[in-house]
C-alpha positions in Angstrom: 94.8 100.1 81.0 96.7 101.1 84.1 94.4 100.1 86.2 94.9 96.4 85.0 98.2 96.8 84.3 99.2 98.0 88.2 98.8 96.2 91.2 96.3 99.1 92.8 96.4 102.9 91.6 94.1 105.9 92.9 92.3 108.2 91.1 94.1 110.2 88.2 96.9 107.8 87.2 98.9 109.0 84.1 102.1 107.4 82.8 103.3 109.3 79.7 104.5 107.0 76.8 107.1 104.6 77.0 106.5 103.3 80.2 108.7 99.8 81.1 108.4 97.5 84.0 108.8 93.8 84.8 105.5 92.6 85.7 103.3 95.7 86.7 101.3 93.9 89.4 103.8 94.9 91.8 102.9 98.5 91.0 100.9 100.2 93.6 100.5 104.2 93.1 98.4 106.7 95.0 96.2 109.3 93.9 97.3 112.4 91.4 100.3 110.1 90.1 102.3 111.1 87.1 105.3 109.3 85.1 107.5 111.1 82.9 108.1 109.7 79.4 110.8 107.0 79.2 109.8 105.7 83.0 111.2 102.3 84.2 110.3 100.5 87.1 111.7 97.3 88.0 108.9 95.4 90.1 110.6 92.0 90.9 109.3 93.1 94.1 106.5 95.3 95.7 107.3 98.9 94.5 105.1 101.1 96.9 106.4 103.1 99.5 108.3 105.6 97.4 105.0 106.4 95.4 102.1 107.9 97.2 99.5 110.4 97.3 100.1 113.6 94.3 103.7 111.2 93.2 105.9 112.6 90.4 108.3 110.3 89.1 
């Protein structure tokens, strides 16, 4: 679901329940990504170079 939900994701995306954004497409996450629970990310606009490869938000 993540992968359709986010613009582009790596390999081992995991978002742990509630997870809140705008529109998602402007997601773009590397590989080994993790979101703690109660995760928001506003993505008016692209949201990408903050979140790369083995991210931990």
């Amino acid at each position: 679901m993540l992968k359709r939900l986010f613009g582009k994701t790596g390999d081992n995306v995991f978002v742990e329940p509630p997870f809140f954004c705008d529109y998602g497409s402007n997601i773009e996450v590397g590989e080994n990504f993790f979101a703690n629970y109660n995760c928001t990310i506003l993505d008016v606009a692209k949201v990408k170079s903050l979140i790369r490869k083995h991210g931990i938000i």
